[in-house]
PAZAPA-4460 file (N, C-alpha, C; in steps of 0.05 Angstrom, whole numbers, plus 32768, in hexadecimal, padded with zeros to 4 digits):
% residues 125
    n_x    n_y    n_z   ca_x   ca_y   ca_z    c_x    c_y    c_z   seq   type   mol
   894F   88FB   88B2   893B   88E7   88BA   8928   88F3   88CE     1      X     A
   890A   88EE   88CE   88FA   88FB   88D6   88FA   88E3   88F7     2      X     A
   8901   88F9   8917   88F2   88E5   8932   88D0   88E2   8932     3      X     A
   88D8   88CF   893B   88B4   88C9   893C   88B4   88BA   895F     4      X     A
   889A   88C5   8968   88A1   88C1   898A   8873   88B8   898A     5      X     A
   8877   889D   898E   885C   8898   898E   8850   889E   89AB     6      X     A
   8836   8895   89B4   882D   88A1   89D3   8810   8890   89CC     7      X     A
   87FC   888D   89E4   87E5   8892   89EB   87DF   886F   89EE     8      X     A
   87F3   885B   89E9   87E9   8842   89EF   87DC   883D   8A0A     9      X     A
   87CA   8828   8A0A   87CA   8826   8A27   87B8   880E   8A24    10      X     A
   87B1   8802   8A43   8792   87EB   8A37   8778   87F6   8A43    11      X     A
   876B   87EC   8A29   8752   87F6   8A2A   8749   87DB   8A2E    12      X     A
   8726   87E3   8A27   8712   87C1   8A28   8705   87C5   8A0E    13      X     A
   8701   87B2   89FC   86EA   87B2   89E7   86E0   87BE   89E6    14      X     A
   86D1   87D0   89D0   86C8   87E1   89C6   86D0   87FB   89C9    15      X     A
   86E9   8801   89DD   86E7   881B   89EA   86F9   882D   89C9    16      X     A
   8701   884C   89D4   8714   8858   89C1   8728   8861   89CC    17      X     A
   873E   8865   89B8   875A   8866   89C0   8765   887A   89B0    18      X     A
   8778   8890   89B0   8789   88A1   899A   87A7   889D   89A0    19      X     A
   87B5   8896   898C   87C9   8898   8995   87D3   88B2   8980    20      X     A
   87F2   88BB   8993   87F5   88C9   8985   881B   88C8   8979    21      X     A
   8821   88DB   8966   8847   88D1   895B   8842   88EB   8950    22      X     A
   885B   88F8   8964   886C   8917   8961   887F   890D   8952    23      X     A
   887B   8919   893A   889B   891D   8929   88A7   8936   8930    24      X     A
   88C5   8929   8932   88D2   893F   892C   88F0   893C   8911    25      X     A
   88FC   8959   890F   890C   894C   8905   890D   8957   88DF    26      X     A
   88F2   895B   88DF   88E5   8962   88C7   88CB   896B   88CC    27      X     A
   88BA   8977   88B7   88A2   897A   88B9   8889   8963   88A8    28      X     A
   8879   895D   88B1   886B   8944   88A9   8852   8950   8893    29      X     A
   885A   8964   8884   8847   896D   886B   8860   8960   8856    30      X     A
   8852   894F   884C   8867   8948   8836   886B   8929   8833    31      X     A
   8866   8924   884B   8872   890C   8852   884E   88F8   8853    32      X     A
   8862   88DB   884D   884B   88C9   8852   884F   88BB   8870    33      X     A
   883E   88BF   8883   8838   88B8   88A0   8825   88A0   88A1    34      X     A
   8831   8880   88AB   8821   886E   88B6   8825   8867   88CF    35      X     A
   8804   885D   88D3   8810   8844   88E1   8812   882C   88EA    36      X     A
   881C   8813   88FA   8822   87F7   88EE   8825   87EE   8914    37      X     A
   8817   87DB   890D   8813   87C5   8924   8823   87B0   8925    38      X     A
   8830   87A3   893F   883F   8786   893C   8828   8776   8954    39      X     A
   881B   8765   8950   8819   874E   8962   8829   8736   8961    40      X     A
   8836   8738   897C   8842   8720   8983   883A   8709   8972    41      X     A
   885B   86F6   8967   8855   86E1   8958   8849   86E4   8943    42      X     A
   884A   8704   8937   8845   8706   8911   884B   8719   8905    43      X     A
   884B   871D   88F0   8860   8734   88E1   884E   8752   88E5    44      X     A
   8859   876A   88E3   8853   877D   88E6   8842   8784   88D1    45      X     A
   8830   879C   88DC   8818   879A   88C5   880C   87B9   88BD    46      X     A
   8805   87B7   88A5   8802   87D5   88AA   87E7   87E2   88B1    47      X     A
   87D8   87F5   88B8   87C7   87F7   88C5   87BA   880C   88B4    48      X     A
   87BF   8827   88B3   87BF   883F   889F   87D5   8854   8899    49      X     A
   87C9   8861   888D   87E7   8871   887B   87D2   888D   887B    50      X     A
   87E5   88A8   887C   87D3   88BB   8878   87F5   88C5   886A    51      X     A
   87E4   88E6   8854   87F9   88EC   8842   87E9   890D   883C    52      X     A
   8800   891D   883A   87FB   8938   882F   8810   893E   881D    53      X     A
   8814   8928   8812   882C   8932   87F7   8823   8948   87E4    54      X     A
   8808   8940   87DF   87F5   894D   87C4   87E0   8961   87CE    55      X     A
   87CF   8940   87D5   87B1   8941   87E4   87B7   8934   87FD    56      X     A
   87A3   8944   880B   87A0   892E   881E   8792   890C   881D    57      X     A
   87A6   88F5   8820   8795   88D8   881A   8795   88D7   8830    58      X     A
   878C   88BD   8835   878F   88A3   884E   878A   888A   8840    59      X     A
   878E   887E   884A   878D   8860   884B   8788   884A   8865    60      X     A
   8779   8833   8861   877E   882D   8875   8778   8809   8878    61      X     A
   8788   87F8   8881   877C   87D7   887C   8766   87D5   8883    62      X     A
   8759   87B5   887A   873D   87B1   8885   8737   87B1   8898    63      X     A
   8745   87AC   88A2   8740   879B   88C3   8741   87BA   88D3    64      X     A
   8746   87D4   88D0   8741   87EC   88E2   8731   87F7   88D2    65      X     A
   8725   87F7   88BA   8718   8809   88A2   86F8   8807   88BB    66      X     A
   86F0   882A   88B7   86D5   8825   88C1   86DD   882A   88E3    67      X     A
   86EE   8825   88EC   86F1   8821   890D   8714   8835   8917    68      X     A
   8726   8838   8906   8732   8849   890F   8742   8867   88F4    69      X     A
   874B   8877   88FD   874B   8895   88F0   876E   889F   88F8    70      X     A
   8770   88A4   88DB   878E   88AF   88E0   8785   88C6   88D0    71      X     A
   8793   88E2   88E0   8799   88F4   88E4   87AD   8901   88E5    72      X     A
   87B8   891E   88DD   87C9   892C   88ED   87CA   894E   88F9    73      X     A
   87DA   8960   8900   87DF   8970   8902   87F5   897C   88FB    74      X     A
   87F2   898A   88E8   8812   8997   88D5   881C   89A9   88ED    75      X     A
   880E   89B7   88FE   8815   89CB   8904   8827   89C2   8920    76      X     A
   881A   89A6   8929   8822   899C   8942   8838   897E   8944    77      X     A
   8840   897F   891E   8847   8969   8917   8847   8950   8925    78      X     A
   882D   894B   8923   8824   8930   8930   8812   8928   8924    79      X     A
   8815   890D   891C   87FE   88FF   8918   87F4   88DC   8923    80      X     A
   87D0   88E6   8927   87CA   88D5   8942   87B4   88BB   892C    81      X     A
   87B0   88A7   8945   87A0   889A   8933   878E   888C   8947    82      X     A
   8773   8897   893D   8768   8894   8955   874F   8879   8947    83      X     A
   874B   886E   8962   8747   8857   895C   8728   884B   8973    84      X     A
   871D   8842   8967   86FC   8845   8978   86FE   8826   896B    85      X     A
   86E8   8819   897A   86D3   8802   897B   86EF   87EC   897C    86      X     A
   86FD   87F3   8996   8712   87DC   898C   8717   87C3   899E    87      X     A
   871E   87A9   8990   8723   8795   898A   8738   8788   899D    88      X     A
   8730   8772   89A8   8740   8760   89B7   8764   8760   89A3    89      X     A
   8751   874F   8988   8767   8755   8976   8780   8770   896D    90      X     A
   8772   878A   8977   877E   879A   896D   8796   879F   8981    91      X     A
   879A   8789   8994   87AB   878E   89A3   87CB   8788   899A    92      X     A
   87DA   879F   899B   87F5   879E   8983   880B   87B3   8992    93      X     A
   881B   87AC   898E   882D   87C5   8990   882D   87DF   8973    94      X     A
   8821   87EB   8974   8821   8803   8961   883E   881D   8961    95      X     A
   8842   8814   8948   8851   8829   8939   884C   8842   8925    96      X     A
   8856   8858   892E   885C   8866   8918   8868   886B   88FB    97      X     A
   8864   8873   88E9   8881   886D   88DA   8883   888B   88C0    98      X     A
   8898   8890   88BA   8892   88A4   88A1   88A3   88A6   8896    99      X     A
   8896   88AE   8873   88A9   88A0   8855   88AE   88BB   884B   100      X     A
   88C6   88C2   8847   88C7   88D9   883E   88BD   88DC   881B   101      X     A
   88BB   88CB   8812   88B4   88C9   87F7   8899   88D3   87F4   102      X     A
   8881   88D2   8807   8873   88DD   880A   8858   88D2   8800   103      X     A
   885C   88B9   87EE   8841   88B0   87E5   8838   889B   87F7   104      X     A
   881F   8894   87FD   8817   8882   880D   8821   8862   8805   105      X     A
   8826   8850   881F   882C   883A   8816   8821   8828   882F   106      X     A
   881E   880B   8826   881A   87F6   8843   882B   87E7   8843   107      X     A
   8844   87EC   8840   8861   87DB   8835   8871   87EC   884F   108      X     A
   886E   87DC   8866   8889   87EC   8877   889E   87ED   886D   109      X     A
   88B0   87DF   8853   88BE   87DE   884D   88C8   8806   884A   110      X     A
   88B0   8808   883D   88AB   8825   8828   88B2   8841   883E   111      X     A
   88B4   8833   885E   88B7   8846   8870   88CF   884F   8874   112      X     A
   88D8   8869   887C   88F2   886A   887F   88F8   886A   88A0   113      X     A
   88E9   8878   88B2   88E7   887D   88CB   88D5   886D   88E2   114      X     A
   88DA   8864   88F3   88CB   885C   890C   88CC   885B   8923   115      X     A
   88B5   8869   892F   88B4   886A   894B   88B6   884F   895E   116      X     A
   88BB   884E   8977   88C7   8835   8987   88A7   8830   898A   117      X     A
   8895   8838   8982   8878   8828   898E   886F   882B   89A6   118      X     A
   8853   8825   89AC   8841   8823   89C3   8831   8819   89BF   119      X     A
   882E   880C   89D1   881E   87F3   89DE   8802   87F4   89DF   120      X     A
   87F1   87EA   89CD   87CF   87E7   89D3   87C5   87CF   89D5   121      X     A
   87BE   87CE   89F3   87AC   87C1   89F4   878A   87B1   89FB   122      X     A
   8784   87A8   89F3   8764   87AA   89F4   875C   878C   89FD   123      X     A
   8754   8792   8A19   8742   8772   8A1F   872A   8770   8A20   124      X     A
   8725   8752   8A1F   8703   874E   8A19   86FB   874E   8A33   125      X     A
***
């Protein structure tokens, strides 16, 4: 099973930018499909984007970050960050890491095998 160790939460104010970042270890993260997934208090966990080097390199990413935040990684530094600009009262969540060894992209946490304990973003108006 691949560790995943997330970082870089903190609070910001509206509009500002943020990167977080999730060191795997454990395995190496070429192969593997890497997301990641928000909880706000009082609703189910959600997924946010998905990045993948099974093949090609994809991404993916929900509406609600499409346009405003970027998942990324580093094979060499096995980490991947997701950095996140123009952000949102709303986007305030506990953010997770997560990674599927199956390797194709998904927005089904189910589909995850691994997860980091999370960090904290948050953003006031």
């Amino acid at each position: 099973q691949v560790r995943l160790e997330e970082s870089g939460g903190r609070v910001v104010r509206t509009g500002e930018s943020m990167r977080l970042s999730c060191v795997a270890s454990g395995r190496t993260i070429h192969g593997l499909a890497m997301g990641w997934f928000r909880h706000h208090p009082g609703s189910e966990r959600e997924f946010v984007a998905a990045v993948t080097w099974s093949d090609a390199t994809a991404e993916y990413y929900s509406d609600s970050v499409k346009g405003r935040f970027t998942i990324s990684g580093d094979i060499a530094k096995n980490t991947v960050y997701l950095q996140m600009t123009s952000l949102k009262p709303e986007d305030t969540a506990v953010y997770y890491c997560s990674a599927r060894t199956e390797g194709r992209l998904s927005m089904d946490e189910g589909a995850y095998d691994s997860w980091g304990q999370g960090t904290q973003v948050t953003v006031s108006s």
